[in-house]
C-alpha positions as CSV (number, residue, x, y, z in Angstrom):
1,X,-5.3,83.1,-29.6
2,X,-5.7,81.6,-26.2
3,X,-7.9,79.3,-27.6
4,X,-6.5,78.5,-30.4
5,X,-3.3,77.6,-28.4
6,X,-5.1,75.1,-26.1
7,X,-7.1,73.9,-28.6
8,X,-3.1,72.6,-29.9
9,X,-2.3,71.2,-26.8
10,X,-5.3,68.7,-26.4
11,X,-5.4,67.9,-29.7
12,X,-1.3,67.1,-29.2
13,X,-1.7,65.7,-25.9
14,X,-4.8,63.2,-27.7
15,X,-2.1,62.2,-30.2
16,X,0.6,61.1,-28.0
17,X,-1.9,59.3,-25.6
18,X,-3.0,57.2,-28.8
19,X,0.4,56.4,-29.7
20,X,1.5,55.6,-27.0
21,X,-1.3,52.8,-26.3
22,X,-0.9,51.3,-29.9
23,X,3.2,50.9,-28.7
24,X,2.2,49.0,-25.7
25,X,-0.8,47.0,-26.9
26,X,-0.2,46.1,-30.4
27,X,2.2,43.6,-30.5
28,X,1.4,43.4,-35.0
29,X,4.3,45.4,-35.2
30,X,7.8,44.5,-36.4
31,X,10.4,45.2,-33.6
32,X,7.7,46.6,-31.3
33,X,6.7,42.7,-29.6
34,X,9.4,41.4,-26.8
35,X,11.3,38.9,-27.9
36,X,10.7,35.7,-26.5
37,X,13.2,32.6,-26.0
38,X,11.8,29.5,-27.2
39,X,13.7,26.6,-24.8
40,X,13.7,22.9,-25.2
41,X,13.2,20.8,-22.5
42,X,13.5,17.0,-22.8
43,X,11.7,14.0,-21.0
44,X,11.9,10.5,-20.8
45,X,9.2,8.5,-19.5
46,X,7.9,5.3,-19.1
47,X,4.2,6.0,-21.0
48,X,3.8,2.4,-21.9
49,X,4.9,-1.1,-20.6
50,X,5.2,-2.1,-16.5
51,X,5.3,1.2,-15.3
52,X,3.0,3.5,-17.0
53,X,1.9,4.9,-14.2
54,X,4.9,6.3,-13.1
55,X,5.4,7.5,-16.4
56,X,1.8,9.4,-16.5
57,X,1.7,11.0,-13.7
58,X,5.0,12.4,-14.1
59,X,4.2,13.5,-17.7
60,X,1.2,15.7,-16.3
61,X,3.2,17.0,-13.6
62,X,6.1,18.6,-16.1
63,X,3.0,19.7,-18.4
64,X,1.5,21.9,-15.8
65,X,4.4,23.5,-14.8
66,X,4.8,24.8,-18.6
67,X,1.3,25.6,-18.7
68,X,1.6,27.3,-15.9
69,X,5.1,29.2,-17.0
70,X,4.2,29.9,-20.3
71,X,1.2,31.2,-19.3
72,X,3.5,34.2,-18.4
73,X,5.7,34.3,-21.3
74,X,5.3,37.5,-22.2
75,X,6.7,38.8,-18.6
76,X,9.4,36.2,-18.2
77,X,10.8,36.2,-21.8
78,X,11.0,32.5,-21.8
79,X,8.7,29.6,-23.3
80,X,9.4,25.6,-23.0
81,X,8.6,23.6,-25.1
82,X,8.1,19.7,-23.9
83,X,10.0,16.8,-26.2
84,X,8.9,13.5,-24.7
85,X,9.7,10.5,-25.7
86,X,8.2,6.8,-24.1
87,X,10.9,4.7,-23.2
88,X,8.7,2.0,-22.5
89,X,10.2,1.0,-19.3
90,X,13.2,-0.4,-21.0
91,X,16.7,0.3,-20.2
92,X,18.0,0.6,-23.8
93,X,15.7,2.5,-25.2
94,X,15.9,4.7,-21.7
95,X,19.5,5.3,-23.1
96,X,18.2,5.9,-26.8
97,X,15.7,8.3,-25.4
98,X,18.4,10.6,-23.9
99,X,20.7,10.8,-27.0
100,X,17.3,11.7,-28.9
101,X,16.6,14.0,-26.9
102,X,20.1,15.7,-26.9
103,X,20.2,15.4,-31.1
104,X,17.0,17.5,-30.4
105,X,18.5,20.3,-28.3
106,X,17.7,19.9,-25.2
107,X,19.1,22.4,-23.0
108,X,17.9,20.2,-20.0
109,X,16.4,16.7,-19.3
110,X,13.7,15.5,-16.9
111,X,13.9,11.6,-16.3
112,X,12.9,8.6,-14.6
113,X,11.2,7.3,-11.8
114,X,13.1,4.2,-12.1
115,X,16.3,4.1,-10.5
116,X,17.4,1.4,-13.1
117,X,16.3,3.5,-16.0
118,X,17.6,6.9,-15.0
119,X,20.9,5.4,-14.8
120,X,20.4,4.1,-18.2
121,X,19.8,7.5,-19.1
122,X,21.9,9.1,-17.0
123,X,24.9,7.8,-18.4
124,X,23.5,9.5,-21.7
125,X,23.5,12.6,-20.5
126,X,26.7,13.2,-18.5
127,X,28.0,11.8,-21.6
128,X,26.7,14.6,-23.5
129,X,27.3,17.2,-20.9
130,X,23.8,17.9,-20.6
131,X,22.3,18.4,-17.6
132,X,19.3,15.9,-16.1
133,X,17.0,16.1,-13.0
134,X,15.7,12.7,-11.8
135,X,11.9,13.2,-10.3
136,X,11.8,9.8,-8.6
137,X,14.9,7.9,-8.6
138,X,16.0,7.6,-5.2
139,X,18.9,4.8,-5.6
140,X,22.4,6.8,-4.5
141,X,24.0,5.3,-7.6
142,X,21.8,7.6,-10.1
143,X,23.7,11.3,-9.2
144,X,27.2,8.9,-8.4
145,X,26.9,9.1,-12.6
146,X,28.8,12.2,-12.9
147,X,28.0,16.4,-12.2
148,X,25.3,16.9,-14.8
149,X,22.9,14.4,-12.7
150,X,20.3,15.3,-9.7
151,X,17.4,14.2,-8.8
152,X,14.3,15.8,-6.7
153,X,13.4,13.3,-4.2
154,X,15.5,12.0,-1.3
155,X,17.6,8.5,-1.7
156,X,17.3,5.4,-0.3
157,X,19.5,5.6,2.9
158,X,17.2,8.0,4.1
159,X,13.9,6.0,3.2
160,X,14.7,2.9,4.6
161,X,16.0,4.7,7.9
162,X,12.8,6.4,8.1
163,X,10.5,3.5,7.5
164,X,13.0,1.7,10.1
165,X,12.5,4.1,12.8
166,X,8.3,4.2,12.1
167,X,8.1,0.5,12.4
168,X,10.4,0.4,16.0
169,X,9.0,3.7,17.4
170,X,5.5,4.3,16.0
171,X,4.1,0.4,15.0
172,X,6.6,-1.0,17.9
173,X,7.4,-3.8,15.8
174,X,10.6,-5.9,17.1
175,X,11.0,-8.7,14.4
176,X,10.4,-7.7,10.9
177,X,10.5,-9.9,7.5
178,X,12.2,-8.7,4.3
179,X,10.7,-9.8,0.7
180,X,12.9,-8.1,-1.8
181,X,13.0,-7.6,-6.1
182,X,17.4,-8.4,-6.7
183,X,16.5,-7.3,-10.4
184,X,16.2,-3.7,-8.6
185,X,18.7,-1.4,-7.8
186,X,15.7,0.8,-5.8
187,X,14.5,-2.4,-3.8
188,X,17.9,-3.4,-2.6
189,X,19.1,0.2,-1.8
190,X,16.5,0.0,0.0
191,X,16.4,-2.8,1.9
192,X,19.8,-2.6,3.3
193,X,19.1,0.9,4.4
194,X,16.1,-0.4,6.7
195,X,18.1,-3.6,7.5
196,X,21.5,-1.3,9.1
197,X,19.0,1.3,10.8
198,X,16.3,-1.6,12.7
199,X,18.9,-3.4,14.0
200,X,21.2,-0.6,15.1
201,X,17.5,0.2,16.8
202,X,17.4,-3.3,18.1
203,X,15.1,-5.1,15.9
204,X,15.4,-8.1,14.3
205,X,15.3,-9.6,10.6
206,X,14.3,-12.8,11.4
207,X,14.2,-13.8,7.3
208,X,15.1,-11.9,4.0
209,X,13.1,-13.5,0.8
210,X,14.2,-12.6,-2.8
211,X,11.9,-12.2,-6.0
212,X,12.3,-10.6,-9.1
213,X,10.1,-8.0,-11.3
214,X,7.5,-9.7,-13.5
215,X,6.9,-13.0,-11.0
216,X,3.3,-13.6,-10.5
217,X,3.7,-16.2,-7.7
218,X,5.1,-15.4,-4.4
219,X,3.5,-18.1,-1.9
220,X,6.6,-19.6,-1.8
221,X,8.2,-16.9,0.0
222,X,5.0,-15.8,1.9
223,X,4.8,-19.6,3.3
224,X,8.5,-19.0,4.5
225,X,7.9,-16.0,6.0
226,X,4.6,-17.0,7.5
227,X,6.6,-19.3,9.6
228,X,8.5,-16.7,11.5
229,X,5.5,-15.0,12.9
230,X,7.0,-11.3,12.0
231,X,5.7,-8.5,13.4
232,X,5.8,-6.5,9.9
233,X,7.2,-7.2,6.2
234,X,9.3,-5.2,4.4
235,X,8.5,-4.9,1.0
236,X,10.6,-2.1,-0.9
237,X,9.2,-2.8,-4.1
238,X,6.9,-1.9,-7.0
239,X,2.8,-1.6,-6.9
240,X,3.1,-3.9,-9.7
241,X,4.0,-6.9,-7.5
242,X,3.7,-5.3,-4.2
243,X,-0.5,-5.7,-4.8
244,X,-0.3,-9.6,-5.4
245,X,1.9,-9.9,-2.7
246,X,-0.5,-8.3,-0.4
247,X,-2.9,-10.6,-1.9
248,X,-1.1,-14.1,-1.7
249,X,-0.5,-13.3,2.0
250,X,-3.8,-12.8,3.3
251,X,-5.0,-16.1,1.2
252,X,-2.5,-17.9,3.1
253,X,-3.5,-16.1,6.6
254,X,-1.0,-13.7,7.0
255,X,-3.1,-11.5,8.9
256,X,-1.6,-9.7,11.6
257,X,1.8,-8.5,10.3
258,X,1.5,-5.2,8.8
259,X,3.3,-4.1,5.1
260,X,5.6,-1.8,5.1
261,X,7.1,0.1,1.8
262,X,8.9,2.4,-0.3
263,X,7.8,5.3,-2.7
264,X,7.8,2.5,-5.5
265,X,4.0,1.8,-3.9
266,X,2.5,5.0,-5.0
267,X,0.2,4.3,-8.1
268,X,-3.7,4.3,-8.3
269,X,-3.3,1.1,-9.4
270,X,-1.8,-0.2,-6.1
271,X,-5.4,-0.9,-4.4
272,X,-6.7,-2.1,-8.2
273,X,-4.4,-4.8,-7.9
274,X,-4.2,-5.0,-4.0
275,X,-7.7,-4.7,-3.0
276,X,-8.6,-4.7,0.7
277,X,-5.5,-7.0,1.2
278,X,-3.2,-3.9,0.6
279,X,-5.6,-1.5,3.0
280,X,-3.7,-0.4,6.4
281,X,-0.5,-1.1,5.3
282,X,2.2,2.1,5.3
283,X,4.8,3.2,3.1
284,X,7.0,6.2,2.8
285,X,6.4,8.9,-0.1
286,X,7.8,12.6,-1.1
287,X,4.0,13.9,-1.3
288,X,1.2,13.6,0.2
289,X,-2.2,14.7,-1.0
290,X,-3.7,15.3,2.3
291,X,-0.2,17.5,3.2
292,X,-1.2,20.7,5.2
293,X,1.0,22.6,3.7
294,X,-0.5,25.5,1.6
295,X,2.1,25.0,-1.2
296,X,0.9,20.8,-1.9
297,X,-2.9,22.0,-1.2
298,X,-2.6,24.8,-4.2
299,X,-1.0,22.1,-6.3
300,X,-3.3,19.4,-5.3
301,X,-6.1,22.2,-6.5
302,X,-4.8,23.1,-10.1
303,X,-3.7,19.6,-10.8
304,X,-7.4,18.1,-10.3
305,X,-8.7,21.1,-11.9
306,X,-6.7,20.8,-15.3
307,X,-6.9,17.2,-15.3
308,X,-9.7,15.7,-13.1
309,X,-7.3,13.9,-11.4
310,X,-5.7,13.3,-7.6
311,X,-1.8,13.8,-8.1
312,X,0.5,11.5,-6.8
313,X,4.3,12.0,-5.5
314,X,5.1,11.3,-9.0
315,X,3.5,14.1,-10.4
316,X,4.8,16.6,-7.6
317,X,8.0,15.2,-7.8
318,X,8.4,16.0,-11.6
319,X,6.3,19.3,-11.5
320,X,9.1,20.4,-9.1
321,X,11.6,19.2,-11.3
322,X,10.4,21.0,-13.9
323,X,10.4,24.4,-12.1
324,X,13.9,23.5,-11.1
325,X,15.0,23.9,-14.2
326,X,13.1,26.6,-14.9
327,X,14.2,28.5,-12.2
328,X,17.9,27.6,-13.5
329,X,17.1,28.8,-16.7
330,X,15.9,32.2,-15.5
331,X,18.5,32.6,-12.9
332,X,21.6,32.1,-15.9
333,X,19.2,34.0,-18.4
334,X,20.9,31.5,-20.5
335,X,20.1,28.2,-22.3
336,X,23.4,27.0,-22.0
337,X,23.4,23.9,-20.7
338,X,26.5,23.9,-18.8
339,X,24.9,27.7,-17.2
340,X,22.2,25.7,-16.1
341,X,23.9,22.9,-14.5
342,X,25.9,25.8,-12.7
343,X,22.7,27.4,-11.2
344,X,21.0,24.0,-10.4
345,X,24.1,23.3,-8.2
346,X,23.3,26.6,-6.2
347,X,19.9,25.6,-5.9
348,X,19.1,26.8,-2.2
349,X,15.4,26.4,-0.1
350,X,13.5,26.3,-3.4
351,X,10.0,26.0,-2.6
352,X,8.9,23.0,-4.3
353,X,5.6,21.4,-3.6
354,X,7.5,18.5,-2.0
355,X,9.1,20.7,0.4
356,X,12.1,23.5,0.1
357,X,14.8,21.9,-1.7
358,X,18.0,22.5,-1.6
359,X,21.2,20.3,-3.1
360,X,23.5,18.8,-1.3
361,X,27.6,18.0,-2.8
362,X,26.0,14.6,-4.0
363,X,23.4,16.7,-5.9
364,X,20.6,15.8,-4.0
365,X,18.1,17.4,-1.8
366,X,17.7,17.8,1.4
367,X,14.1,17.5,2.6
368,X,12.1,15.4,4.7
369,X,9.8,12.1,4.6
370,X,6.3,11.7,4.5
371,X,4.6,8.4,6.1
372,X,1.5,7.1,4.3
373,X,-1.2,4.7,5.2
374,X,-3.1,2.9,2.4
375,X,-6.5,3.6,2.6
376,X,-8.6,2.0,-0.5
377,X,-7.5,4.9,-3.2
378,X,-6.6,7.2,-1.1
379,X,-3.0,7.3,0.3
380,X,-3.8,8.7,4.5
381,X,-0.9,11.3,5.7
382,X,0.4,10.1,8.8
383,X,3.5,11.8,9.1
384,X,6.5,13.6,8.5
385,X,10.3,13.1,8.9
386,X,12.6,15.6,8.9
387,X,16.4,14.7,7.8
């Protein structure tokens, strides 16, 4: 009888181990499998056109945050699914892009580098009530838009202080040249930022040439500034033109004076256009690849391991904002956009690649500075400054 009984009792026991692993492995059944919440997330790049690769790298960066997310799905409850659309580096169809993308359902939007574009955009978006991180935009007029807009990178006041401060305290330059694009929102933000903060140092501007996006020929400006024997020259541009510049001015024997920039250098293709005439000159950035931080070098890792490729601040800037958003999401368990705005406002020391952000009233972070020096492909850390 004894037997009998425990005989029962395996043979029971047996039956509700089985069960119990087909409830937790087999996901075949109706009702059994967790429910997961698909979630659009929108981006607007510039995948074509003048600033491609701005546009790239920033499309890889939000594409290995998802990877990365959705790898965990099942966990989280949550999966994103990207909706990109090219806007060509045009500020129209930068506009277009952002009511597509909100016709499209969109719970949030990641977009531009450009600060012309993402104001294009922006305007879109706080139209719509939806809200929109910027990765790369750093001209104050971008989050000035309306509540729904932040961005992930610092603004201009701050760069051009900080370059303004490395050229009197670390180069000890004392007379400095300015060659600026007017057509740019970013280059003149910038500008006057490092203009107020050299002389309040006690530098001098001794000139400040203009140009405009899309010029091929600067020696006109270069010959002018030549004359005044600077000590460094400004340029808070674009790779696009920054690398002929660089150019032009060593073919007409501006040696000594060193080039200084914004974030609006960083692009591979700013020594493919630049050459050796670009090498030694500094700029400031958001990343750097050869950061010490643990955080960038994991990044750094994973992002040349899925793509074969060195990141740029691009790329971190937009793989951050993309967690950012995420991070919203999870925090309001909602795909409510207006939720999501909500928790991206209480954003607090999130530890992005870039650096813990955390917004400030104007919607953007607080975070420090890094200092570059060009060094063939490879942008050399030198630095960095805290707020």
């Amino acid at each position: 009888m004894v037997k009998k009984f425990t005989a029962q009792v395996v043979f029971l026991l047996a039956f509700c181990l089985a069960f119990v692993l087909i409830l937790t492995s087999c996901k075949c059944i109706p009702g059994l499998e967790k429910k997961i919440v698909e979630v659009n997330l929108g981006e607007y790049s510039s995948l074509s056109g003048s600033l491609a690769s701005f546009g790239i790298n920033t499309h890889l960066g939000i594409q290995l945050a998802l990877k990365e997310f959705n790898a965990k799905a099942d966990d989280t409850g949550y999966r994103f699914k990207l909706i990109t659309i090219d806007n060509e580096g045009d500020e129209k169809k930068a506009a277009l892009a952002v009511e597509n993308l909100v016709k499209q359902k969109a719970v949030a939007i990641i977009g531009e580098v450009s600060s012309n574009l993402s104001i294009a955009g922006a305007r879109v978006a706080q139209q719509y009530k939806v809200p929109m991180i910027s990765p790369g935009s750093t001209s104050t007029k971008v989050t000035k838009i309306g509540e729904y807009i932040f961005r992930a990178c610092f603004d201009d006041t701050f760069q051009g202080t900080v370059m303004a401060r490395f050229a009197y305290d670390d180069l000890k330059a004392r007379k400095v040249a300015i060659l600026r694009d007017t057509s740019s929102e970013y280059s003149i933000g910038l500008a006057e930022s490092f203009i107020s903060k050299f002389k309040e140092l006690g530098g001098e501007i001794l000139i400040d040439e203009k140009y405009k996006s899309g010029e091929l020929d600067f020696k006109i400006q270069l010959l002018k500034i030549k004359a005044k024997k600077s000590d460094a020259i400004y340029v808070p541009g674009y790779y696009t033109e920054m690398g002929l510049i660089a150019r032009q001015a060593r073919q007409l024997g501006i040696i000594d004076a060193k080039f200084l920039g914004g974030d609006g250098w960083d692009s591979s293709q700013l020594y493919s256009i630049g050459g050796e005439a670009i090498n030694g000159a500094f700029f400031t950035n958001h990343f750097a690849v050869e950061s010490p931080e643990e955080r960038a070098k994991t990044f750094v890792a994973n992002f040349r391991r899925e793509y074969e490729l060195i990141p740029d601040a691009n790329a971190a800037l937009a793989y951050d904002s993309a967690y950012l958003i995420i991070n919203a999401v999870l925090k309001s368990q909602s795909t409510d956009p207006e939720k999501i705005r909500i928790e991206l406002n209480k954003t607090k020391n999130f530890p992005g690649v870039t650096g813990d952000i955390s917004f400030s009233a104007g919607r953007g972070p607080i975070k420090g500075a890094v200092i570059v020096q060009v060094d063939g492909k490879i942008n050399r850390f030198v630095t960095t400054v805290s707020p």
